[in-house]
Backbone as ProteinMPNN parsed JSONL, in Angstrom:
{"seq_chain_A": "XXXXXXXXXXXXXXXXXXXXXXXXXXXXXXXXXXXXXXXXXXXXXXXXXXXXXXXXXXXXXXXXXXXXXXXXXXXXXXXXXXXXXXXXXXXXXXXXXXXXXXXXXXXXXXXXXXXXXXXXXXXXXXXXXXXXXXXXXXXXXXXXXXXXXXXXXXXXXXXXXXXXXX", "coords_chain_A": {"N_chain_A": [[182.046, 69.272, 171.582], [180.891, 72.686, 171.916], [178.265, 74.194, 173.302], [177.382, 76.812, 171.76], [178.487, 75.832, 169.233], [177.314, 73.881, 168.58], [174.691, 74.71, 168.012], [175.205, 76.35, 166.021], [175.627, 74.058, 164.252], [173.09, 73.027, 164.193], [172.035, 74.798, 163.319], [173.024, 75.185, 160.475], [171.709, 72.338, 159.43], [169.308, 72.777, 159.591], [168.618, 75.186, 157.83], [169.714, 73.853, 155.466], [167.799, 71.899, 154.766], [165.901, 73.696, 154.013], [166.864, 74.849, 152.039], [168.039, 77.43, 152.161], [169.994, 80.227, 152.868], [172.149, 82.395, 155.14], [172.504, 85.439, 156.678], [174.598, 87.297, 158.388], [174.717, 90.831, 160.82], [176.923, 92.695, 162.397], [177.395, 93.588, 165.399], [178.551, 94.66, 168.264], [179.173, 91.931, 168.347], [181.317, 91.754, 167.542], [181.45, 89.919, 164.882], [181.298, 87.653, 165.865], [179.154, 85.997, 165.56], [179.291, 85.644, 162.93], [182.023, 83.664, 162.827], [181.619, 81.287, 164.899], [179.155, 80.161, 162.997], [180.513, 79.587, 160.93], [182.526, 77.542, 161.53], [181.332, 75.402, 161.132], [181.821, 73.076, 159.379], [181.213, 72.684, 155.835], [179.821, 75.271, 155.683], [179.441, 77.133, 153.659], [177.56, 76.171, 152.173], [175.207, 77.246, 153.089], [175.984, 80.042, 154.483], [175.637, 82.852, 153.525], [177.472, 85.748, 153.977], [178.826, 87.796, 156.22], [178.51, 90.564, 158.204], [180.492, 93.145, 159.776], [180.484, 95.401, 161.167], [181.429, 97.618, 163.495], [181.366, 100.54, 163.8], [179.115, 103.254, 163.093], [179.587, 105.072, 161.029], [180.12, 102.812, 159.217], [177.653, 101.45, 159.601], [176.192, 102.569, 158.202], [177.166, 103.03, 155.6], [177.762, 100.129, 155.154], [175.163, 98.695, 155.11], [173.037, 100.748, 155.221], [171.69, 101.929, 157.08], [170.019, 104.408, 158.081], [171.957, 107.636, 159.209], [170.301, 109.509, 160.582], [169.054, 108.174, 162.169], [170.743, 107.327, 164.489], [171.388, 109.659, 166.103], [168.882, 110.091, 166.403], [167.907, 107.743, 167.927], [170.18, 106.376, 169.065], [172.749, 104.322, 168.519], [172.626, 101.838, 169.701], [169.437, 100.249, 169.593], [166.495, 99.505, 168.77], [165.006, 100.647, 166.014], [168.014, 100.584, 164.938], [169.234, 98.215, 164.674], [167.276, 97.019, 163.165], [166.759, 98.283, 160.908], [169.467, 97.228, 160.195], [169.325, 94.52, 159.951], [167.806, 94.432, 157.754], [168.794, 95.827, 155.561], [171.428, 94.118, 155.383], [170.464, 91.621, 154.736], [169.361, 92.431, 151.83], [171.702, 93.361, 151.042], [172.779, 91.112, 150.7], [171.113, 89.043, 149.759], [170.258, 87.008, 151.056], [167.878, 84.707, 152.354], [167.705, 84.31, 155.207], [168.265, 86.503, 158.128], [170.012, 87.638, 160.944], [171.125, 90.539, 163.254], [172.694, 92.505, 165.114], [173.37, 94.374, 167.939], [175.114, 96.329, 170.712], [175.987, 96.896, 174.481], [178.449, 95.917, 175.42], [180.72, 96.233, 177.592], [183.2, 96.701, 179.349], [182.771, 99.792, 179.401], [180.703, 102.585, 177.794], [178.091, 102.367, 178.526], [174.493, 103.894, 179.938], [172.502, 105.294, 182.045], [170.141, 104.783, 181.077], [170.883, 102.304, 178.934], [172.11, 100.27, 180.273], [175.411, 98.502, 180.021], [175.161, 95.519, 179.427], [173.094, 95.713, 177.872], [171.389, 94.834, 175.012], [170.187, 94.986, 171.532], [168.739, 92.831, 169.546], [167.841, 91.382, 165.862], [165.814, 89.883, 163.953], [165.276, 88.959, 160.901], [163.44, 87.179, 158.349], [162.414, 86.179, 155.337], [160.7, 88.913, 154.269], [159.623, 89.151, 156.757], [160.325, 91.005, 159.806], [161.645, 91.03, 163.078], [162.196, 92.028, 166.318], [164.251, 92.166, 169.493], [164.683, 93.5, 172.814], [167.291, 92.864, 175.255], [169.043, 92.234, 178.384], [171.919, 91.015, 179.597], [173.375, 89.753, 181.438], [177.067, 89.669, 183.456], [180.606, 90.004, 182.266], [181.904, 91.589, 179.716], [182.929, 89.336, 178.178], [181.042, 87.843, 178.533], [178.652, 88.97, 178.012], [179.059, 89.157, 175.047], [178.87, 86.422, 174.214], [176.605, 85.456, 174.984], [174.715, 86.883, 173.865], [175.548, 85.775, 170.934], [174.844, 83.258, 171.355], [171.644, 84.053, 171.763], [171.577, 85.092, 169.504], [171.957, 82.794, 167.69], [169.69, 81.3, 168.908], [167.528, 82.086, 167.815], [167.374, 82.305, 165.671], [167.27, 80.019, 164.448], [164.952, 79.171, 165.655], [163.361, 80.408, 164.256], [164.085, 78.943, 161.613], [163.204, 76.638, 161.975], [160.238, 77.379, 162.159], [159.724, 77.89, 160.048], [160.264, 75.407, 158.585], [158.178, 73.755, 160.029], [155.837, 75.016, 159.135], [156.32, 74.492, 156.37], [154.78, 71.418, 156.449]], "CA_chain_A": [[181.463, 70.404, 170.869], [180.203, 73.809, 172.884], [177.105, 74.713, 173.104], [177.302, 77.229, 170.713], [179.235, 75.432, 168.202], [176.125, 72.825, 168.294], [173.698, 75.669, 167.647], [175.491, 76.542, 164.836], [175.509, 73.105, 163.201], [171.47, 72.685, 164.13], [171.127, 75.814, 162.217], [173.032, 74.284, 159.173], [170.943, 71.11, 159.236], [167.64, 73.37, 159.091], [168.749, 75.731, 156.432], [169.658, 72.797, 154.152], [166.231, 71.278, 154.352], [165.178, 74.691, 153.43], [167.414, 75.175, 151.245], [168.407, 78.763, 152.29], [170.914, 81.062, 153.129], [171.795, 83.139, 156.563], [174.04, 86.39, 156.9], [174.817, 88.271, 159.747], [175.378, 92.492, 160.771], [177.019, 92.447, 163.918], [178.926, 95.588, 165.737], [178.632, 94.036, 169.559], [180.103, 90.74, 168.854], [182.037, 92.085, 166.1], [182.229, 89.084, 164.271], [181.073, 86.284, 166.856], [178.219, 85.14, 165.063], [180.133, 84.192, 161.921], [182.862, 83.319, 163.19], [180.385, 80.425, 165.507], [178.423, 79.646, 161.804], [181.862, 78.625, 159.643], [183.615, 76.755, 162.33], [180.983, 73.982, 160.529], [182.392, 71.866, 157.797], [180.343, 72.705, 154.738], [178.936, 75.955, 155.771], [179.456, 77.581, 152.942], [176.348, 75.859, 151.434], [174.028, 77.792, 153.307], [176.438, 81.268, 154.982], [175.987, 84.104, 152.804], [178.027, 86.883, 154.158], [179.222, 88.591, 157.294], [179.1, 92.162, 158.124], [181.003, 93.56, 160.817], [180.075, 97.077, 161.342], [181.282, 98.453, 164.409], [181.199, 102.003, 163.395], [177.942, 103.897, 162.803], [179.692, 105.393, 159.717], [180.017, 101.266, 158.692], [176.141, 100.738, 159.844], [175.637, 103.335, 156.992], [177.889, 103.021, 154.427], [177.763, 98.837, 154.245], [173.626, 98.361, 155.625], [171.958, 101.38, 154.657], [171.177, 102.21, 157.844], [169.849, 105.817, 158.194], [172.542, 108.356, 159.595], [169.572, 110.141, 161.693], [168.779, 107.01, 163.479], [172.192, 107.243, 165.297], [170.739, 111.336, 166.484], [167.55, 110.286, 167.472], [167.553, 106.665, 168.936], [171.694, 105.869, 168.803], [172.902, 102.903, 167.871], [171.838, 100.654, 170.752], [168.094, 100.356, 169.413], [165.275, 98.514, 168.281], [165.515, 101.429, 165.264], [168.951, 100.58, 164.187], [169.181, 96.497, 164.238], [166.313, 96.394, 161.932], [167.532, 98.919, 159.73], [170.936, 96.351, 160.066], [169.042, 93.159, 159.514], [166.603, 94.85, 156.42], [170.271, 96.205, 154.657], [172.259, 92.506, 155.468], [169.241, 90.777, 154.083], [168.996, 92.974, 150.971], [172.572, 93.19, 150.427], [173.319, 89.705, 150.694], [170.408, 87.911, 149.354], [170.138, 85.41, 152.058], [166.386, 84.527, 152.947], [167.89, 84.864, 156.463], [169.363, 87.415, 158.625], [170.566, 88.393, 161.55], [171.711, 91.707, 163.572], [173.052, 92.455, 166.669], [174.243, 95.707, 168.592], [174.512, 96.438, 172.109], [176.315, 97.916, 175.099], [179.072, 95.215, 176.123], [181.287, 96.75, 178.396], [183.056, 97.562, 180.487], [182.722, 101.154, 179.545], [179.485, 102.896, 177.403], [176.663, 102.146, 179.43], [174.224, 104.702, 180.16], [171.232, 104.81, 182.962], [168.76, 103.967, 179.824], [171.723, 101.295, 178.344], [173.539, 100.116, 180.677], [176.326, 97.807, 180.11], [174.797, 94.067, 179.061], [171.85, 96.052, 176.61], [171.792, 94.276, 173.36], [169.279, 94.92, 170.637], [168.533, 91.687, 168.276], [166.597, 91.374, 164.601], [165.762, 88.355, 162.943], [164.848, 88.959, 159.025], [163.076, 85.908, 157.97], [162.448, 86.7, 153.859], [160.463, 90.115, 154.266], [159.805, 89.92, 158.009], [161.463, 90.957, 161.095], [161.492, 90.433, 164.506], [163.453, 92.222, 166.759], [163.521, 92.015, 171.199], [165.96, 93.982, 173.222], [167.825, 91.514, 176.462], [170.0, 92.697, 178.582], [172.893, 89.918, 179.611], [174.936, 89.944, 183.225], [178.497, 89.67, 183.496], [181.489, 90.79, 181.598], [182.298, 92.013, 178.402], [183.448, 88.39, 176.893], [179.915, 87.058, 179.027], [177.654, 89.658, 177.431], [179.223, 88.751, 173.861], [178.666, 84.672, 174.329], [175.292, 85.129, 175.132], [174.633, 88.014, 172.401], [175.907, 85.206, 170.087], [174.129, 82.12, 171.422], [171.121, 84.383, 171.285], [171.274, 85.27, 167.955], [171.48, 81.23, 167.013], [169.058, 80.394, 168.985], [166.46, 83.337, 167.282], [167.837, 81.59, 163.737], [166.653, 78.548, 164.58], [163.173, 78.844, 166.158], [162.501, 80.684, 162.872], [164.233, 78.196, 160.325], [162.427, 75.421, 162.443], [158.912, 77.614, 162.208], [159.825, 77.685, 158.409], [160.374, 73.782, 158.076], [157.12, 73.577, 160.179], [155.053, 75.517, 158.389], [155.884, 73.454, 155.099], [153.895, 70.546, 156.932]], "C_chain_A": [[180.732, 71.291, 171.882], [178.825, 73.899, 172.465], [176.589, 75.25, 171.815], [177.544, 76.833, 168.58], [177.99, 74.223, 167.552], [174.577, 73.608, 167.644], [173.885, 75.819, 166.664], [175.388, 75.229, 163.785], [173.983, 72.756, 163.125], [171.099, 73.972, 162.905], [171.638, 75.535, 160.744], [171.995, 73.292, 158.658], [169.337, 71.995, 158.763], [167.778, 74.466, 157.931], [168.951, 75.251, 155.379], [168.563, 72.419, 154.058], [165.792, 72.391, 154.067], [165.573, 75.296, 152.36], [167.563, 76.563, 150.785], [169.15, 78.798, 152.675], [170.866, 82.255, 154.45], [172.672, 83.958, 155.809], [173.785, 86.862, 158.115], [175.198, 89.866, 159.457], [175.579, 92.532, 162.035], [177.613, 94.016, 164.363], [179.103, 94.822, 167.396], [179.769, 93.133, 169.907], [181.123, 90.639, 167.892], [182.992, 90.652, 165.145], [181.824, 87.731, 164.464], [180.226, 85.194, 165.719], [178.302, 84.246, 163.712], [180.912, 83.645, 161.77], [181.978, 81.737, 163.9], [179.912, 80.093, 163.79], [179.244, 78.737, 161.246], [182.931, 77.904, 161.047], [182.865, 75.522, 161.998], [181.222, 73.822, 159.601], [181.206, 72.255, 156.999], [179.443, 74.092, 155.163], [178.942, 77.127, 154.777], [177.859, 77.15, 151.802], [175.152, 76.706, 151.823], [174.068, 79.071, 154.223], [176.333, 82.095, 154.021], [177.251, 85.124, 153.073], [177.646, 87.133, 155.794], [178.962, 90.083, 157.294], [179.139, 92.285, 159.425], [180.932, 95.101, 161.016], [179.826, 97.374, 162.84], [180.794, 99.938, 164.852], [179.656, 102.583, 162.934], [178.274, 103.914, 161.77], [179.574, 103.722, 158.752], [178.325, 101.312, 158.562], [175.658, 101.508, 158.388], [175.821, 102.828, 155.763], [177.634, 101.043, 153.694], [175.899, 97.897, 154.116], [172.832, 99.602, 155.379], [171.213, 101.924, 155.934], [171.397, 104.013, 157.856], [170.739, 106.7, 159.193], [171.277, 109.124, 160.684], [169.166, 109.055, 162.751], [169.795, 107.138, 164.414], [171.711, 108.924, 166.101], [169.694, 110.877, 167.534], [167.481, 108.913, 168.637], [168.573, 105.757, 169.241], [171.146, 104.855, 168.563], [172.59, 101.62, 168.355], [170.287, 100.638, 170.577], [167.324, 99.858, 168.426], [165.213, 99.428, 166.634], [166.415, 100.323, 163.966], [168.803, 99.356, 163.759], [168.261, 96.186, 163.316], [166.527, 97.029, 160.938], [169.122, 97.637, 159.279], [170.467, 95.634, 159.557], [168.248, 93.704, 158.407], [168.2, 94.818, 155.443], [170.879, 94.82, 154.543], [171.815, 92.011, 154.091], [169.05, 90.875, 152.389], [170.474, 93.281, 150.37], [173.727, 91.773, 150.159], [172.442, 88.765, 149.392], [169.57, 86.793, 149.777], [168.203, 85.842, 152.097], [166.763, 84.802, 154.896], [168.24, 85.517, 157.033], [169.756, 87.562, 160.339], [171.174, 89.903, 162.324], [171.589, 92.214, 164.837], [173.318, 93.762, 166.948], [173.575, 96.162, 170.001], [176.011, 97.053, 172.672], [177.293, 96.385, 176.203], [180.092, 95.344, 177.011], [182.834, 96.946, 178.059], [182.218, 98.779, 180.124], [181.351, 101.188, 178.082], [178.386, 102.388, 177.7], [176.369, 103.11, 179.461], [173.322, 104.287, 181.166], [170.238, 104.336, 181.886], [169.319, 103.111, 178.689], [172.641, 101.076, 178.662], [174.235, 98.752, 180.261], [175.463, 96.114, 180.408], [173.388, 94.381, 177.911], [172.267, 95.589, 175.2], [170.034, 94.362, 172.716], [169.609, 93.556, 169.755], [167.661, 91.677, 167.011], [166.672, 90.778, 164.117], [164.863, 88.907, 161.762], [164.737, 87.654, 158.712], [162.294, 86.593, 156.26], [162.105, 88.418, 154.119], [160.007, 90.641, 155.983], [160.857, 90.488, 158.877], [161.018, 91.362, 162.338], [162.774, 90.76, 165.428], [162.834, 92.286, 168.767], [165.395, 92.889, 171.538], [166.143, 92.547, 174.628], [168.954, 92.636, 176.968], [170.428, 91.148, 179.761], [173.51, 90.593, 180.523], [176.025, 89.645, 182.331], [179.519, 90.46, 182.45], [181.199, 91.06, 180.538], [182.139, 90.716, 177.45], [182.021, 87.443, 177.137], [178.892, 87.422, 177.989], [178.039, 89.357, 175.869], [178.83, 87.557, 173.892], [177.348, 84.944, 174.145], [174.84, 85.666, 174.018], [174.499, 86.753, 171.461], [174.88, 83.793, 170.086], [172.352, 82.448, 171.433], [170.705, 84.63, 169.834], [171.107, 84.02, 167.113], [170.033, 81.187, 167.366], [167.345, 80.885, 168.773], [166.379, 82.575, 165.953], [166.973, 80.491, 164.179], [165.523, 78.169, 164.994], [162.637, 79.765, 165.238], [162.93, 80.145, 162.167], [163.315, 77.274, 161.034], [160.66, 75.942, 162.241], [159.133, 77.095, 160.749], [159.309, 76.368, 158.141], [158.908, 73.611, 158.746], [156.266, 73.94, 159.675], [155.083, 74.657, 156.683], [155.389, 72.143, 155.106], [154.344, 69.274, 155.648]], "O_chain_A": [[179.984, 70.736, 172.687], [178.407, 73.668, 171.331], [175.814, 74.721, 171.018], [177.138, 77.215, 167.482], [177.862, 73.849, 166.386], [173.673, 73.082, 166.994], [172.951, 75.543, 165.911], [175.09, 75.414, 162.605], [173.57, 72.23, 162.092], [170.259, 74.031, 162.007], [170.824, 75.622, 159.824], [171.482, 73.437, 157.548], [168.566, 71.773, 157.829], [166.871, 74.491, 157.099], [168.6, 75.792, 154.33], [168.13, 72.634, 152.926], [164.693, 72.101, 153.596], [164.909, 76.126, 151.74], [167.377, 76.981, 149.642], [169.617, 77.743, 153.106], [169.847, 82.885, 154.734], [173.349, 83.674, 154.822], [172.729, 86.753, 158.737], [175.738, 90.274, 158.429], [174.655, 92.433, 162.842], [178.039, 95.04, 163.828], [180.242, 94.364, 167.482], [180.66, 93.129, 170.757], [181.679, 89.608, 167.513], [184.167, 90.407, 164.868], [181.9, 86.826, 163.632], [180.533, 84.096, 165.256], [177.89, 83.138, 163.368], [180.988, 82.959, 160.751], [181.735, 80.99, 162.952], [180.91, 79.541, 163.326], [179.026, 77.542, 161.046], [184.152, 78.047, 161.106], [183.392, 74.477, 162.379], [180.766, 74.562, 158.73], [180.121, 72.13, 157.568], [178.239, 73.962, 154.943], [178.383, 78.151, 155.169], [177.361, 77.837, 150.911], [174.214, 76.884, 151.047], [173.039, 79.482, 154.758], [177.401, 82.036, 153.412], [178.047, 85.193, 152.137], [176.629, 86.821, 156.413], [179.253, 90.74, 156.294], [178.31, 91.833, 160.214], [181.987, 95.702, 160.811], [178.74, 97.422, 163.416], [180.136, 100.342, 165.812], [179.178, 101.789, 162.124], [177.733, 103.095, 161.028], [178.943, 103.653, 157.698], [177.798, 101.208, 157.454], [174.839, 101.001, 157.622], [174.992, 102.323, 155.006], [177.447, 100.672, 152.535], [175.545, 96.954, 153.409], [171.635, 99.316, 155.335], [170.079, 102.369, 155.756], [172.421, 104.681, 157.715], [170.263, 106.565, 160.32], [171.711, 109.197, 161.833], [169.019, 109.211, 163.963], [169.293, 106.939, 165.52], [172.155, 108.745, 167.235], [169.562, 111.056, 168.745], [167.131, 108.99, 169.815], [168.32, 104.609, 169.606], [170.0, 104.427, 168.423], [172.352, 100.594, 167.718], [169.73, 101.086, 171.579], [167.658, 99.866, 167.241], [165.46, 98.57, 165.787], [166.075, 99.718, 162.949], [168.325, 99.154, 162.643], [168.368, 95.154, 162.654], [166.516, 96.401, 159.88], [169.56, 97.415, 158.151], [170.844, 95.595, 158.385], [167.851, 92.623, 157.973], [168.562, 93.852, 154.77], [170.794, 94.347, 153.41], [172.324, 91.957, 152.972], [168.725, 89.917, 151.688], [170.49, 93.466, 149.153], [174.849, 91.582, 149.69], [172.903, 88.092, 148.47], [168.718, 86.051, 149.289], [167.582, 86.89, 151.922], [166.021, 85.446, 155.638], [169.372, 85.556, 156.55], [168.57, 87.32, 160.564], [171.929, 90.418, 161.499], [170.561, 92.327, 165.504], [173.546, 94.408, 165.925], [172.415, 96.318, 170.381], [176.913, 97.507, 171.968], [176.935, 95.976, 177.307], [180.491, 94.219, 177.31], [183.442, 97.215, 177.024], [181.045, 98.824, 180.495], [181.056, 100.165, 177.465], [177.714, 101.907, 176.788], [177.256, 103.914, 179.173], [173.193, 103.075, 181.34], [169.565, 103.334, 182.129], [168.683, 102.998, 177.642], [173.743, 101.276, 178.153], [173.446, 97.811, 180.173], [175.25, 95.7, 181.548], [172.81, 93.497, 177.279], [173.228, 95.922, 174.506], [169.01, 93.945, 173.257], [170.752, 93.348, 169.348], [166.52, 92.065, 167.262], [167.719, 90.726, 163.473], [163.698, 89.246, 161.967], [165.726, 86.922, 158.746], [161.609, 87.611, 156.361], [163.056, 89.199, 154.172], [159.99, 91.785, 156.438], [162.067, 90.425, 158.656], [160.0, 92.032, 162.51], [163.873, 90.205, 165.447], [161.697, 92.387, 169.228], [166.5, 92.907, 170.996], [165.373, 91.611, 174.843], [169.526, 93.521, 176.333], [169.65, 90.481, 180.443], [174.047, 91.7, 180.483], [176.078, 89.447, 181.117], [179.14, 91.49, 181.892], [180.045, 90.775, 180.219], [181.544, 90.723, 176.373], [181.729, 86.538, 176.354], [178.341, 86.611, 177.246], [176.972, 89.3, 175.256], [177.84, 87.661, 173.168], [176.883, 84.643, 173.046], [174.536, 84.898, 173.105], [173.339, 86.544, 171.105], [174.292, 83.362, 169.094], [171.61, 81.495, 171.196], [169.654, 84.357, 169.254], [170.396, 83.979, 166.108], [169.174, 81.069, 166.492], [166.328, 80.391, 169.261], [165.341, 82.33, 165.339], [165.753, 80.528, 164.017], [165.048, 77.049, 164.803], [161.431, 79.994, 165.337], [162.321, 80.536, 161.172], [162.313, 77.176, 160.325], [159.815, 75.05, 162.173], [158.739, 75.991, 160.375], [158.22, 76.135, 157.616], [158.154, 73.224, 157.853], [155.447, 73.024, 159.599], [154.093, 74.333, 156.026], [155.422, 71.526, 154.041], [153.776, 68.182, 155.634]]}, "name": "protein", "num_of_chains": 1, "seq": "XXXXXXXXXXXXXXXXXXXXXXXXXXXXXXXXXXXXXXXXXXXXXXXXXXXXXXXXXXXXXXXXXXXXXXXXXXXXXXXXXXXXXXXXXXXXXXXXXXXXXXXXXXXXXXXXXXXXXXXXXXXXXXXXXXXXXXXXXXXXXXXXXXXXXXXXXXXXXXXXXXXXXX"}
């Protein structure tokens, strides 16, 4: 079992004792992160929903994310991902969320996002919690990590969760 693939089943095990629900809004890893979730047996007990929203017009139309955000602070930004993970969250249901978007290459980099910039936002019921990272290597590098990031954000907030119910 990979790394990732182990991340994903730790974050099963702690969403059942909590007896919640994750989703994801990806555009980066278009897909990675639930794709990684359901490769575990039984994860339907505690996956809500996917959203794959590469497209701005997507970030809108399926997350609610504000069309001027993409103007003033594009789509690579602390901004958008929380607009992503608030919409997921709220059109799913889940107590958990997820939301990714970044600048995986080769090509759209800029000098103020270059090429490994990823925004993240963890939605835990009404919070959220978002950090930008930027990730070396390729294209399929800067997605992996993106992805094993985004577990391993899930999981040191389902694990605060389970701690906090002492």
């Amino acid at each position: 079992m990979d790394d990732i693939t182990e991340l994903a089943a730790e974050l099963g095990r702690r969403l059942q004792v909590l007896n919640a629900h994750v989703t994801t809004a990806e555009s980066c890893t278009g897909g990675g992160i639930a794709e990684a979730i359901t490769r575990i047996p039984g994860s339907s007990a505690w996956f809500e929903a996917g959203f794959v929203t590469y497209s701005n017009r997507q970030k809108t139309q399926q997350l609610n994310v504000p069309v001027e955000l993409f103007q003033t602070v594009g789509a690579v930004s602390r901004e958008v991902v929380e607009a992503m993970v608030q919409g997921a969250r709220h059109n799913s249901q889940a107590r958990f969320a997820v939301a990714v978007s970044g600048v995986a290459g080769p090509d759209g980099g800029s000098p103020n996002k270059p090429v490994g910039t990823v925004w993240l936002a963890w939605g835990i019921g009404d919070r959220v919690i978002s950090e930008q990272r930027f990730f070396p290597g390729n294209r399929d590098e800067v997605r992996r990590q993106t992805v094993r990031a985004a577990l391993e954000g899930l999981l040191q907030h389902a694990g605060a969760e389970i701690a906090n119910r002492g």
